[in-house]
C-alpha positions as CSV (number, residue, x, y, z in Angstrom):
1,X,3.5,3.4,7.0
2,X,0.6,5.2,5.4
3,X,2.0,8.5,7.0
4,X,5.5,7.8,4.6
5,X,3.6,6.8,1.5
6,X,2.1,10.0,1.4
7,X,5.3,11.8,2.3
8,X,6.5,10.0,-0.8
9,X,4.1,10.8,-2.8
10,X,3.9,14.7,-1.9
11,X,7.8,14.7,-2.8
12,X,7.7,12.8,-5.8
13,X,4.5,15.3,-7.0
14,X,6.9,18.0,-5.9
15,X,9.5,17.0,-8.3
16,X,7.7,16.2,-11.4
17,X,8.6,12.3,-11.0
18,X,6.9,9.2,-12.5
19,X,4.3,8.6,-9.6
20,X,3.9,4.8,-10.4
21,X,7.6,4.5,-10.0
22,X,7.6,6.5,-6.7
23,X,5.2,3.9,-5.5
24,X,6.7,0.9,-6.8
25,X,9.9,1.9,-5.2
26,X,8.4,2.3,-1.8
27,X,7.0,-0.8,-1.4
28,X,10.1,-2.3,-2.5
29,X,12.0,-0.5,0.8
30,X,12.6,-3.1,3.4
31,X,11.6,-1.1,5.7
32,X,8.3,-1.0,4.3
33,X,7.9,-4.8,3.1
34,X,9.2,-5.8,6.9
35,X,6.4,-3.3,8.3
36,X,3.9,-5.0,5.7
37,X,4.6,-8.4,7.0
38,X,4.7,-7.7,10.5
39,X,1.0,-6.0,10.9
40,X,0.3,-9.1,8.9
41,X,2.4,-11.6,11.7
42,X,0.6,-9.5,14.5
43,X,-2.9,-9.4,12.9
44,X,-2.7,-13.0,12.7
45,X,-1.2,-13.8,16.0
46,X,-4.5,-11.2,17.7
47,X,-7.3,-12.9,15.3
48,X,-5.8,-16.8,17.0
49,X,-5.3,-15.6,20.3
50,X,-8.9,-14.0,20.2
51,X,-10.5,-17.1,19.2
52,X,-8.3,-19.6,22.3
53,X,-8.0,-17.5,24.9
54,X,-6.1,-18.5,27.9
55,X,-4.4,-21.4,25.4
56,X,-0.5,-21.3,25.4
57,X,2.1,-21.6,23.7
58,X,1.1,-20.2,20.2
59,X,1.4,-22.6,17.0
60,X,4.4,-23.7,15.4
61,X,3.6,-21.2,12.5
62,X,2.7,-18.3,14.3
63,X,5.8,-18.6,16.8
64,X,7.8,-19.3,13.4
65,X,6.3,-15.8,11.8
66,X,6.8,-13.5,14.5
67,X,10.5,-14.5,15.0
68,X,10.8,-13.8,10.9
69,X,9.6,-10.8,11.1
70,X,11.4,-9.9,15.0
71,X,15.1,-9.7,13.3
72,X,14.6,-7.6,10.6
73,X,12.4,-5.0,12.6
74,X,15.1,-5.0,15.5
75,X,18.4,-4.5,12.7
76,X,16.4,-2.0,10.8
77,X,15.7,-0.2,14.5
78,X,19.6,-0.6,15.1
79,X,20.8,0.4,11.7
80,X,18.6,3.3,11.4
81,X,19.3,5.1,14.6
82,X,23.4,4.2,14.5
83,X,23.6,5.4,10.9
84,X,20.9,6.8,9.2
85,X,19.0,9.1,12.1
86,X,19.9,12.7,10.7
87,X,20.4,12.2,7.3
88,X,17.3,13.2,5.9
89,X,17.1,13.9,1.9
90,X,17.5,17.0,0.2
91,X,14.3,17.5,-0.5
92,X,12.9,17.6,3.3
93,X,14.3,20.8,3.7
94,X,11.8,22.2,1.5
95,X,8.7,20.2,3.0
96,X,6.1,21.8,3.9
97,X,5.0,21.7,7.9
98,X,2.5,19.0,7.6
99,X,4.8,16.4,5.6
100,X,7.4,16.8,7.7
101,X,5.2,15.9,10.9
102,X,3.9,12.9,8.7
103,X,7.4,12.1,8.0
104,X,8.9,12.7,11.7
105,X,5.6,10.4,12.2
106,X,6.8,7.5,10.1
107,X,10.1,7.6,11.0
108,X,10.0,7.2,14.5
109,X,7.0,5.0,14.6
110,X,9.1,2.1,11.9
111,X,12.9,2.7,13.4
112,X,12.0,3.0,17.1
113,X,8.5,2.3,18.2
114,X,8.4,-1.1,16.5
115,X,11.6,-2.3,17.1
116,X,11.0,-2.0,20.7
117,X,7.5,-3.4,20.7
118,X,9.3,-6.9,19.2
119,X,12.2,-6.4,21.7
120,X,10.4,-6.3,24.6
121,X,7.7,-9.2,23.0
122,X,10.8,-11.5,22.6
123,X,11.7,-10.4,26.0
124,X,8.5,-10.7,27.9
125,X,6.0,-11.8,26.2
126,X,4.3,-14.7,28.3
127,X,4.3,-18.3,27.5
128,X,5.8,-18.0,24.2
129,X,6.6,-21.6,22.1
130,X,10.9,-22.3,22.1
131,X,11.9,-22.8,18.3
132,X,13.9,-25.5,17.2
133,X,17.0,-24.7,15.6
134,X,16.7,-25.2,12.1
135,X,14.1,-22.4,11.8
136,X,16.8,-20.4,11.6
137,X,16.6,-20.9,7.9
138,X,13.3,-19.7,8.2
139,X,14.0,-16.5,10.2
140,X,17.1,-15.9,7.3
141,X,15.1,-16.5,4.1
142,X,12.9,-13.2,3.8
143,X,16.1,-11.1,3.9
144,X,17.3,-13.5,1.2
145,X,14.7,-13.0,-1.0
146,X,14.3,-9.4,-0.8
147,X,18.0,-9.0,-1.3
148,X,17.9,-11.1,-4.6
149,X,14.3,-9.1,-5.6
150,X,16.3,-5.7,-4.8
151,X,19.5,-6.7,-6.8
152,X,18.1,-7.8,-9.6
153,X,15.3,-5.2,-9.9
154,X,17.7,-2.7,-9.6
155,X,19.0,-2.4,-12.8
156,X,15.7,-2.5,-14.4
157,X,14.0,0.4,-12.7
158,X,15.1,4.3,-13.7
159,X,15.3,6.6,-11.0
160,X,12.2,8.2,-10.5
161,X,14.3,11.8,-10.5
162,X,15.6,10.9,-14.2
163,X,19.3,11.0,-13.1
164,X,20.1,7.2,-13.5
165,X,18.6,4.2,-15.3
166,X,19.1,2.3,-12.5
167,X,17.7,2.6,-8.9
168,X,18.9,0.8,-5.5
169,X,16.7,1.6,-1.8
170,X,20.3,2.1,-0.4
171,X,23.0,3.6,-1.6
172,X,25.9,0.5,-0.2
173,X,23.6,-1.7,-2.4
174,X,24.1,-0.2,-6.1
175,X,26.9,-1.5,-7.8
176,X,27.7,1.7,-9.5
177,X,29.2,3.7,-6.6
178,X,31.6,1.2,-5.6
179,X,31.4,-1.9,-7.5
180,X,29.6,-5.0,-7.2
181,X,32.5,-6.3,-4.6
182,X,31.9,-3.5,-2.1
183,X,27.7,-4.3,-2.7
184,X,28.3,-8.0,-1.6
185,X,30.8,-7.5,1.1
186,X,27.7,-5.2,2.8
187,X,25.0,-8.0,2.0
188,X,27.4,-10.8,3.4
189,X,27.9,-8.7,6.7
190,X,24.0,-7.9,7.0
191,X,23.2,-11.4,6.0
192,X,25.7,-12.1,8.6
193,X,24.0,-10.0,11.0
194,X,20.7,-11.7,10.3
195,X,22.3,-15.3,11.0
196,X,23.3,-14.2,14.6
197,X,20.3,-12.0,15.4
198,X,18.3,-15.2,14.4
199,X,20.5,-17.8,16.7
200,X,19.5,-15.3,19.5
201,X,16.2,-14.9,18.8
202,X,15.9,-19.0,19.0
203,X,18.0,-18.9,22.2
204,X,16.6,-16.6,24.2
205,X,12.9,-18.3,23.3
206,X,14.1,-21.4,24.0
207,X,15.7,-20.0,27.4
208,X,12.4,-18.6,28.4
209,X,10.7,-22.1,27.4
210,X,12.8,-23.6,29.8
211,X,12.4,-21.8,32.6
212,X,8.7,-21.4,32.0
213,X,8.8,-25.6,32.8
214,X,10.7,-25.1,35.7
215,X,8.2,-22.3,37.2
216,X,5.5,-24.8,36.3
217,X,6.8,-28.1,37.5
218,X,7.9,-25.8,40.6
219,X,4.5,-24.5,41.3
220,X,3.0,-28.3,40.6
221,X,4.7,-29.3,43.6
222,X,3.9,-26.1,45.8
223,X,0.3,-26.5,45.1
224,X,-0.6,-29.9,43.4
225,X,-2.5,-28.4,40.9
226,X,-1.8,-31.1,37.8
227,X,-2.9,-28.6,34.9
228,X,0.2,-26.5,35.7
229,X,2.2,-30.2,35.5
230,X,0.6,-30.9,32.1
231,X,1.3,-28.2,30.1
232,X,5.3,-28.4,31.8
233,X,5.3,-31.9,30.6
234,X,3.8,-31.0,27.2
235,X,6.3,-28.1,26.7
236,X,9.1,-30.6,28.1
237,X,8.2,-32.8,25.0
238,X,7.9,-30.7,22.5
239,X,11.4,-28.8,23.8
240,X,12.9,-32.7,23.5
241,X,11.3,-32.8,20.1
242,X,12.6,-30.0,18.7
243,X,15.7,-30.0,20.5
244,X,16.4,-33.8,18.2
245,X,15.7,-32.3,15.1
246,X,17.3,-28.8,15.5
């Protein structure tokens, strides 16, 4: 992330534009916000597993963040490398050697480094907490919220090159190149996208819950050990729970 601001930076220097509005519109990138959030999921998530080790499942909160923050990093991972990977912007062709490494840096390290990292967390990870299902509204509102920060900031920020008074992070997002039809049917379908990526995300944690009960309950009786049978029972509960009011 640090490599791209200073990509952006170099290239807005480069081209004579207005280097507070280089900046502004970088951190308003989704990209860059979903990074932001998830080194702030993940800090979290270390910092409480630091201070309870061997405790499992995570909080409520914590399970609830990283699943927030696990659909929009996998989508971006997807989107990118389908649609975007080799469509670099004019200007790269005139960077010099070490901003392009900084850039070839930040690139791979947002759209394919930590996309996997989540995948393989929501696939492996150990002892993770199930979700009920109405956090799917949690997991759908950031995307909500940026899109209605990005559509109507959009008309209110210039182009930091001069050529427009208005400036969208995506070119199927600004109403001027196709209408403001065309810009909602694309944030229905990703919204869309979100909805579904989020119902699996639930699933396949509450899959994984379940079957981390029956490997405990099954070890229980192959040992006798009655810690393992506690925390089964305690997971059972709290699946019941939040199976009733999802």
């Amino acid at each position: 992330m640090v490599a791209g601001l200073l990509v952006n930076i170099d290239r807005g220097l480069r081209e004579e534009q207005i280097l507070g509005d280089v900046l502004a519109n970088y951190f308003s990138l989704f990209t860059i916000v979903s990074s932001i959030l998830s080194i702030g999921v993940l800090t979290v998530a270390a910092r409480w597993m630091l201070r309870h080790p061997g405790t499992s499942p995570e909080p409520l909160g914590i399970a609830m963040a990283i699943a927030a923050v696990t659909g929009p990093v996998i989508l971006l991972g997807i989107v990118f490398n389908v649609l975007l990977r080799g469509d670099p912007a004019p200007i790269a062709a005139t960077d010099p050697a070490w901003v392009k490494f900084m850039d070839s840096w930040a690139t791979e390290t947002l759209h394919v480094v930590l996309p996997i990292y989540f995948l393989l967390d929501l696939l492996f990870a150990g002892r993770r907490r199930g979700l009920p299902w109405w956090s799917l509204a949690v997991i759908v509102s950031y995307p909500l919220v940026w899109t209605a920060y990005t559509m109507s900031r959009g008309e209110r920020v210039p182009n930091p090159d001069g050529s427009t008074p208005w400036w969208y992070p995506y070119g199927f997002l600004d109403p001027h190149i196709a209408g403001y039809g065309s810009a909602f049917t694309y944030i229905g379908g990703i919204l869309l996208a979100f909805v579904l990526l989020g119902i699996a995300i639930i699933g396949i944690g509450r899959s994984r819950e379940r079957h981390a009960v029956a490997r405990d309950v099954t070890a229980w009786l192959q040992t006798g050990e009655l810690p393992d049978l506690t925390v089964a029972r305690r997971r059972w509960r709290r699946r019941r729970s939040g199976s009733s009011r999802g």
